[in-house]
C-alpha positions as CSV (number, residue, x, y, z in Angstrom):
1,X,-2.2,22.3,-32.7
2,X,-1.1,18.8,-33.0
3,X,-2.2,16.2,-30.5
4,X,-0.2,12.8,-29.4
5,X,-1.5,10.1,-30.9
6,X,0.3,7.6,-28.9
7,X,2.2,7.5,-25.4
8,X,4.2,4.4,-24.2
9,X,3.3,4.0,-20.2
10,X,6.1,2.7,-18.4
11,X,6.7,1.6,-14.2
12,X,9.6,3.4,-13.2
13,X,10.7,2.5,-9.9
14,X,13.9,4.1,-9.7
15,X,16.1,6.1,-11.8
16,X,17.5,2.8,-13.7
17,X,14.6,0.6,-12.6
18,X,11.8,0.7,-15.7
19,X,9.2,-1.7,-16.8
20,X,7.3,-1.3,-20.0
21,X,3.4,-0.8,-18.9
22,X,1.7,-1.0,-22.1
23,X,0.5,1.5,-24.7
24,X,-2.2,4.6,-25.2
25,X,-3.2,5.5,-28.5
26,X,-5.7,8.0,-30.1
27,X,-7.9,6.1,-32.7
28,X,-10.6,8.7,-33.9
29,X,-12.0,9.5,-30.8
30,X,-11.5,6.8,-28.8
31,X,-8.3,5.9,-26.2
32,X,-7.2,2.5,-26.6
33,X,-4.9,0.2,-24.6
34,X,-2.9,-2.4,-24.5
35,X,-0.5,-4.1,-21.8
36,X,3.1,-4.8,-22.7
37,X,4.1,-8.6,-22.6
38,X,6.3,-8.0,-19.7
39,X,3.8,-6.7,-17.4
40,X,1.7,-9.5,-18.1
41,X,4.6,-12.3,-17.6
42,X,5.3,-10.7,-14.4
43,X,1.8,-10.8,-13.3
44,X,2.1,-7.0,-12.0
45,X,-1.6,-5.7,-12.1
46,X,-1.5,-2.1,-11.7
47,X,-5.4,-1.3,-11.1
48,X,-7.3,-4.7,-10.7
49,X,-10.6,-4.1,-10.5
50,X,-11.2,-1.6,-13.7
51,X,-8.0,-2.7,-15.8
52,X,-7.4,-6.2,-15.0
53,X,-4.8,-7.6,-16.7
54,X,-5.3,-9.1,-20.2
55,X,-3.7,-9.6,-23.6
56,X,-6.7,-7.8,-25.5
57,X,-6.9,-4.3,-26.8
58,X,-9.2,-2.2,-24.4
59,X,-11.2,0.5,-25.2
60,X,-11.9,3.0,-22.7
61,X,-14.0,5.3,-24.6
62,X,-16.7,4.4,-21.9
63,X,-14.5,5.3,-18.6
64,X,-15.3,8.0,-16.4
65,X,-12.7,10.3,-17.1
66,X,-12.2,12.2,-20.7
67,X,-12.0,8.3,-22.0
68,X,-8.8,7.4,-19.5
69,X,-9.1,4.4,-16.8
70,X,-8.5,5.5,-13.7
71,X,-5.3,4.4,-13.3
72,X,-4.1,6.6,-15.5
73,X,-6.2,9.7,-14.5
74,X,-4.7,9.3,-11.4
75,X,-1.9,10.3,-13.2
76,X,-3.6,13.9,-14.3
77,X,-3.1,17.0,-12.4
78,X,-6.8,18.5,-11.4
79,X,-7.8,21.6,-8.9
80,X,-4.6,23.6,-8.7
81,X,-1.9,21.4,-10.9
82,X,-4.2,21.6,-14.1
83,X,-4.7,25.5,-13.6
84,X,-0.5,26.0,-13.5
85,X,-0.4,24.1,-17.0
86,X,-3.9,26.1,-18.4
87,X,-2.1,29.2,-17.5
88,X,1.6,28.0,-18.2
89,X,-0.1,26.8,-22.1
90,X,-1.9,30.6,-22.2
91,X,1.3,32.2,-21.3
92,X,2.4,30.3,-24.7
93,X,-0.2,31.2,-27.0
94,X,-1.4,27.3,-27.0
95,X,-4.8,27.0,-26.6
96,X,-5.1,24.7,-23.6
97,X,-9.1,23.9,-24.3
98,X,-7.5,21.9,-27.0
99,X,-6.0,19.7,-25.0
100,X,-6.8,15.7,-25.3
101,X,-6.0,13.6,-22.2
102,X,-3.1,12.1,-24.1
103,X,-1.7,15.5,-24.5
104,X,-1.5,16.8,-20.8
105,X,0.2,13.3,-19.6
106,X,3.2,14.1,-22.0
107,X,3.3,17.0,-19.4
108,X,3.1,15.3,-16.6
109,X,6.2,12.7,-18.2
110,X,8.3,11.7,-15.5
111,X,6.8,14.0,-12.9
112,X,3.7,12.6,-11.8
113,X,2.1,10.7,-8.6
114,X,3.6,7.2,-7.7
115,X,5.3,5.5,-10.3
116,X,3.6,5.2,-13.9
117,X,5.6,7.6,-16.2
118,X,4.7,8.5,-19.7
119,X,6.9,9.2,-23.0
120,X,7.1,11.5,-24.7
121,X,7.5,13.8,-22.4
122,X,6.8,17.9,-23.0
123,X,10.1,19.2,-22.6
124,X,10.0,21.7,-19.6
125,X,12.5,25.1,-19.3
126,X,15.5,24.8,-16.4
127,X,15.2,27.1,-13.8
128,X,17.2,27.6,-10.5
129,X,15.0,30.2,-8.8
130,X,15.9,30.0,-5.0
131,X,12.7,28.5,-3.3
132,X,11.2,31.4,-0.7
133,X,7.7,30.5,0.8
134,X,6.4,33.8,1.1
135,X,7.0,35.2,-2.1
136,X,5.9,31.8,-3.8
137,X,2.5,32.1,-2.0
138,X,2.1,35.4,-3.4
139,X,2.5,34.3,-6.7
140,X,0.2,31.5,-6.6
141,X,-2.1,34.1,-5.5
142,X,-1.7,36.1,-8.6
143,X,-2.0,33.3,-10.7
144,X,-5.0,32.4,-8.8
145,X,-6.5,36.0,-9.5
146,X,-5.3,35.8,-13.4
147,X,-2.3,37.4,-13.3
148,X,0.6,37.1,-14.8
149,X,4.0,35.6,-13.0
150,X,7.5,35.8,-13.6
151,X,7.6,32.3,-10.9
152,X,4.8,30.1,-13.1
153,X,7.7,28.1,-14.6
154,X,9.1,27.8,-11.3
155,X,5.7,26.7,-9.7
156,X,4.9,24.6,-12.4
157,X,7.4,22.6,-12.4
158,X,7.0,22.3,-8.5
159,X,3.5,21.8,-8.8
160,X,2.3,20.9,-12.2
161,X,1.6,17.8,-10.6
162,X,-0.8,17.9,-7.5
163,X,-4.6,17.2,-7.0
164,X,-7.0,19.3,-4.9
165,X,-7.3,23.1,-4.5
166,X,-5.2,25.0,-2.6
167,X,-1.7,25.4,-4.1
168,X,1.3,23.2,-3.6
169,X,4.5,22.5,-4.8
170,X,7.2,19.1,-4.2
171,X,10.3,20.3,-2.7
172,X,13.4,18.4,-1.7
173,X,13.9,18.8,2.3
174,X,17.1,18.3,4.0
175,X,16.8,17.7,7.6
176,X,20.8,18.0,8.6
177,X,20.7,21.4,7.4
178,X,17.4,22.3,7.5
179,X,17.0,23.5,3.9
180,X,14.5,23.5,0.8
181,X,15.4,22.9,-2.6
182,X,13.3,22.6,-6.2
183,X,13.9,19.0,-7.8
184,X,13.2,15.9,-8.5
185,X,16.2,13.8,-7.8
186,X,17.2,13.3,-4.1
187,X,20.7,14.0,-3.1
188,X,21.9,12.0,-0.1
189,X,20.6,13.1,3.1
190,X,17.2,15.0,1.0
191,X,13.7,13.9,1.3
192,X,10.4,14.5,-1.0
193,X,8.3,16.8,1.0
194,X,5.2,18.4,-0.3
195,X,4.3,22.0,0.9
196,X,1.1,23.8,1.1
197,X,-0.1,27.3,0.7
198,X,-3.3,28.5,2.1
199,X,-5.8,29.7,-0.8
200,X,-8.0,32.9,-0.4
201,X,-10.3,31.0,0.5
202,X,-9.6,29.2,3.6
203,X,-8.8,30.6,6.9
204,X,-5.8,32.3,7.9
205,X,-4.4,29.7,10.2
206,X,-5.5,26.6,7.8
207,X,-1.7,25.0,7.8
208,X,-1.9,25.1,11.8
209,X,-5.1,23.9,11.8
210,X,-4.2,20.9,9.7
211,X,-0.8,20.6,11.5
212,X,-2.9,19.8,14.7
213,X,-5.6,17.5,12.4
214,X,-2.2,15.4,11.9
215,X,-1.3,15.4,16.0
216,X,-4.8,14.5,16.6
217,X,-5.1,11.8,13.6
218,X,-1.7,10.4,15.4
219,X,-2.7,10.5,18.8
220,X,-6.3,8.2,17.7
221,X,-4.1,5.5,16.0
222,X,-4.7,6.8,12.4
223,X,-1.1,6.1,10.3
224,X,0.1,8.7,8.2
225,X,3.5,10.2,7.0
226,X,5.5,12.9,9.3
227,X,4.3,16.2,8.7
228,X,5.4,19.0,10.0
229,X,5.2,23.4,9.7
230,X,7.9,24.9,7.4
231,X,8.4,29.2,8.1
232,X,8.9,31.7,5.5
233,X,11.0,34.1,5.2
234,X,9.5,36.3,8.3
235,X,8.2,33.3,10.3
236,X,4.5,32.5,8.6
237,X,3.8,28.8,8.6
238,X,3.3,26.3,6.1
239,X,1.9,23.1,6.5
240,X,4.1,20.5,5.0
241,X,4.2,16.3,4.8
242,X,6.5,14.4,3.4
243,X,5.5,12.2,0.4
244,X,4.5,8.2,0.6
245,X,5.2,7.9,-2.8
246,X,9.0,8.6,-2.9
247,X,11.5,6.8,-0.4
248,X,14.5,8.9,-1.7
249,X,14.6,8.1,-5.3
250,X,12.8,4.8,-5.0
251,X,9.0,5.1,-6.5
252,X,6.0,3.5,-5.4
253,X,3.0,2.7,-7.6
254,X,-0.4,4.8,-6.1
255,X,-3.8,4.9,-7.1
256,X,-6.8,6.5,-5.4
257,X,-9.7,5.1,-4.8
258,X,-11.5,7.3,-7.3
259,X,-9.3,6.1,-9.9
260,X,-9.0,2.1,-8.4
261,X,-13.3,2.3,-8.9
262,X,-13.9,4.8,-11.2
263,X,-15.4,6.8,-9.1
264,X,-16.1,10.7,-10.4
265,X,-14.9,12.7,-6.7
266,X,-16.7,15.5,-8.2
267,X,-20.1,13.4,-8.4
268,X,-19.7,10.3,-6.1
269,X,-21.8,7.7,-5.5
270,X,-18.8,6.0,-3.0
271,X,-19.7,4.9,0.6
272,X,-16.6,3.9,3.3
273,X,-18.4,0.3,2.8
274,X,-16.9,1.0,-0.7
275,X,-13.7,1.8,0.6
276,X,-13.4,-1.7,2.7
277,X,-13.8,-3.7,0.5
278,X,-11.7,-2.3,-2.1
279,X,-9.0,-2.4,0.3
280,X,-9.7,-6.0,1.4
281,X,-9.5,-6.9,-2.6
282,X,-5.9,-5.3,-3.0
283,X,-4.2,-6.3,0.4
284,X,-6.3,-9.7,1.2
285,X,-6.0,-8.9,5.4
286,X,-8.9,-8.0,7.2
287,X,-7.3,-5.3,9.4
288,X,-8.0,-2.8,6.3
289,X,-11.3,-2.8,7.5
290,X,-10.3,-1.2,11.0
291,X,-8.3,0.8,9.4
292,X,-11.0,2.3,7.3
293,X,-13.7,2.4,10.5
294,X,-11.3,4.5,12.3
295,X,-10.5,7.1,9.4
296,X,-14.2,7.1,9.0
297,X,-14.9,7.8,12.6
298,X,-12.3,10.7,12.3
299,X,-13.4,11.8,9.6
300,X,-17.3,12.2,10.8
301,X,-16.6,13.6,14.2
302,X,-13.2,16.2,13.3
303,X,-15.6,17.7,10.5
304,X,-13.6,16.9,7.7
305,X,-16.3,17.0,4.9
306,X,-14.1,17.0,2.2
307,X,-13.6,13.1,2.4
308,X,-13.7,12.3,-1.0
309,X,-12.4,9.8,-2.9
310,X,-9.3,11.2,-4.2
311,X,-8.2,11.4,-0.8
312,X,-8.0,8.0,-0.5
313,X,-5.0,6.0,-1.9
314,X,-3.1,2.7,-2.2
315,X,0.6,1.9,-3.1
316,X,2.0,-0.8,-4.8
317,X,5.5,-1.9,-4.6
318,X,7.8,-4.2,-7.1
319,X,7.0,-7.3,-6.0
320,X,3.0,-6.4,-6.5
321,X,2.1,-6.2,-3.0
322,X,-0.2,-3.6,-1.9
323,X,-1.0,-1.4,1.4
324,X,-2.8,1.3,2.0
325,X,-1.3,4.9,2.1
326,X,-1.0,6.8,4.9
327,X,-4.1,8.6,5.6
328,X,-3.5,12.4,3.8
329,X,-5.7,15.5,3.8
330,X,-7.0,15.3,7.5
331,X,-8.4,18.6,8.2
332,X,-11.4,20.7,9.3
333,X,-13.5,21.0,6.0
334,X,-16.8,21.6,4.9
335,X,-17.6,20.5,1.5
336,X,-19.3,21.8,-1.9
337,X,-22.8,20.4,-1.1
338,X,-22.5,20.7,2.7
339,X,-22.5,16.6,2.8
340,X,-20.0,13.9,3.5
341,X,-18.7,13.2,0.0
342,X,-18.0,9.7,0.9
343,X,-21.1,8.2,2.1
344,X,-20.9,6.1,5.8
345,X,-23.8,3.5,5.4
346,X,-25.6,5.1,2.9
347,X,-25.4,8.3,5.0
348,X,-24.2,11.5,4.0
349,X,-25.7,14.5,5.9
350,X,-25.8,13.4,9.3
351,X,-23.2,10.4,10.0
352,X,-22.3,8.6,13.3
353,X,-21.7,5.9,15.5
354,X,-24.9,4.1,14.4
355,X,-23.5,4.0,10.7
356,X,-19.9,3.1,11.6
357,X,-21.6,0.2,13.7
358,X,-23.6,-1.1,10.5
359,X,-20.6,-1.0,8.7
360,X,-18.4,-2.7,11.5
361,X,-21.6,-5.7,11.6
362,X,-21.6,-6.4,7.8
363,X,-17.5,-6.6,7.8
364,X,-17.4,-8.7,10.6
365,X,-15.1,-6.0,12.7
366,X,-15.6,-6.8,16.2
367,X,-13.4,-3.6,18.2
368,X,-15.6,-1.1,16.3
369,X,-16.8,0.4,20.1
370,X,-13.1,0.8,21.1
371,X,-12.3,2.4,17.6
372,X,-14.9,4.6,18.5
373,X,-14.2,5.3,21.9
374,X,-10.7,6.3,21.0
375,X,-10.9,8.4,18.2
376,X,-14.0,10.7,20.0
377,X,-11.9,10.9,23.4
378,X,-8.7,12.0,21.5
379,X,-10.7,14.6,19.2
380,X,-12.3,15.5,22.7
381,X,-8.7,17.2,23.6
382,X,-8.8,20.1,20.8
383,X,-7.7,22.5,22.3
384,X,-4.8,20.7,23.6
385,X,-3.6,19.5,20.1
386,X,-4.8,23.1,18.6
387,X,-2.1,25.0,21.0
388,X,0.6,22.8,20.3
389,X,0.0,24.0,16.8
390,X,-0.4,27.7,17.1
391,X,-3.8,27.6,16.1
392,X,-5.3,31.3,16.6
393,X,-7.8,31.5,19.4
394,X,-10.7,32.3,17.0
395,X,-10.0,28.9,15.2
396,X,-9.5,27.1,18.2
397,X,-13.2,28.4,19.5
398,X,-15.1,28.0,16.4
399,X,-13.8,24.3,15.8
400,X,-14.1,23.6,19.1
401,X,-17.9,24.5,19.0
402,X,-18.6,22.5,16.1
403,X,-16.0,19.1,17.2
404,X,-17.9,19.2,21.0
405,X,-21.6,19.5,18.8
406,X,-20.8,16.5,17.0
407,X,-19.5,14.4,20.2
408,X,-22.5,15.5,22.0
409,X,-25.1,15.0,19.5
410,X,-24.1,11.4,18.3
411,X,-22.6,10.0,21.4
């Protein structure tokens, strides 16, 4: 097959709203880049700690991922988005093993995360099929299992994009009427929502379980964007949150902090200190680090062991400023290795408030016993938040067990 040998990156914040970004290019084996003038004379620095701005030619042959920076990495589909496009390229007779890292962002074109887009684009088949949850979940789970499905267009141009494992797809949601609709571009009155469908994996209730992770995240002063349960077609839920990186047709720039330190998710050396004090270097205002303690505290006594650090994020808007996202992915997990993946202190297996308190002395955060006391008495109330939810008693019981063991153990 032939491979791309170069891709112009450009900033689209809006659909007649570009900036040029700079240039990949394939040189042997290498990835090379180079920023576009503009970008550099508006002083617009996308990812400032591992691609700083500079008029050089950078090689990245020595990044982390497949010879990308991060920044644009970010931009690659993993878990469940890169298995629609393996399958979708099979389906094809294309041998996706094949594929370069320059070769799977002309798929991802105008599609992707936040607002980096990438020409050429792969030119992707039109499709109108109506959007039921049900029957989509049922596919997924096909092409899960190896099957083949008449919907894998469909789903991958719904979810060709998204990061992590279970299945997805970016819908269009109109509140007034209270309908779903496959797209990209908002019509008035339509917002970007992304919806999930449990995997075989997880347990049966897993979108009402996260559903009342997102009461409970609210309820201890965690910030994060509405979410909400969407129902097939005879009433089964699906969890659903609209997305930070779209505010109608207007795009914000987002990069996780996997990709903002070049950090492998899969293999991470990254601590929450970590996470501080990238924050502080993007937004300059100490109350990132309180923000980051209490996510941390949740995160440690709600079991949510999946905390890695591609569920971590930042946005950027025009004028270069930048926040922290709303926290996403708040749920009861365990993870691969039965650790933290994002280290508290230097601790993994057995966080808690002794580690959040070292990290609260060396940042200087003073409230770190009020953060505490807050996030433990509101996670205290599971039950509460899980029968607002609909959370089966089994699941309420089980995570109850293990939420009261961590309260009680590291009080």
């Amino acid at each position: 097959m032939e491979h791309v040998k170069t891709i112009k990156v450009m900033l689209r914040w809006s659909e007649d709203q570009q900036l040029p970004v700079g240039e990949l290019v394939q040189y042997d084996r290498r990835i090379l880049f180079k920023y576009h003038p503009e970008i550099l004379d508006r002083n617009l620095s996308l990812s400032p700690i591992k691609l700083p701005l500079t008029k050089e030619v950078v090689d990245m042959s020595a990044f982390s991922f497949d010879g990308l920076a991060g920044v644009f990495n970010d931009s690659l589909p993993d878990g469940w988005g890169r298995l629609l496009l393996d399958r979708k390229l099979t389906a094809m007779g294309l041998p996706f093993q094949q594929l370069t890292p320059l070769d799977r962002l002309t798929y991802v074109g105008q599609n992707g995360p936040g607002a980096l887009v990438y020409y050429p684009e792969m030119e992707q088949e039109s499709t109108t099929t109506q959007v039921l949850l049900e029957q989509w979940e049922h596919e997924c789970n096909e092409i899960y299992d190896g099957a083949s499905s008449d919907l894998l267009e469909s789903l991958f141009q719904a979810g060709g994009s998204s990061g992590g494992a279970r299945p997805k797809v970016n819908l269009l949601y109109k509140p007034k009427s209270d309908t779903l609709r496959k797209g990209n571009v908002a019509e008035e009155g339509e917002e970007h929502w992304l919806i999930k469908f449990p995997s075989s994996l997880d347990m049966s209730d897993i979108s009402n379980v996260e559903y009342a992770y997102y009461l409970m995240a609210q309820e201890a002063g965690i910030f994060m964007s509405p979410c909400r349960l969407f129902f097939g077609e005879s009433g089964k839920p699906y969890f659903g949150t609209k997305r930070f990186d779209r505010i109608g047709n207007h795009r914000l720039h987002m990069h996780s902090a996997s990709g903002l330190m070049h950090d492998n998710f899969r293999l991470s050396n990254m601590d929450y200190g970590h996470l501080m004090d990238g924050a502080f270097q993007l937004q300059k205002d100490v109350r990132c680090y309180e923000d980051v303690l209490r996510l941390a505290t949740f995160n440690i006594f709600g079991h949510n062991r999946d905390d890695h650090s591609k569920n971590f994020s930042f946005l950027m808007d025009q004028k270069g400023t930048w926040t922290m996202a709303p926290a996403y992915d708040l749920t009861f997990s365990n993870s691969g290795h039965g650790f933290h993946s994002t280290m508290v202190a230097g601790e993994s297996q057995n966080p808690g408030s002794k580690h959040i308190k070292e990290l609260a002395k060396y940042f200087s955060v003073n409230n770190v016993n009020q953060i505490i006391e807050q996030v433990k008495d509101t996670l205290s109330n599971w039950p509460q938040f899980a029968n607002q939810a609909g959370v089966t008693e089994a699941s309420k019981k089980a995570i109850a067990k293990t939420i009261n063991g961590l309260l009680v153990e590291r009080w």
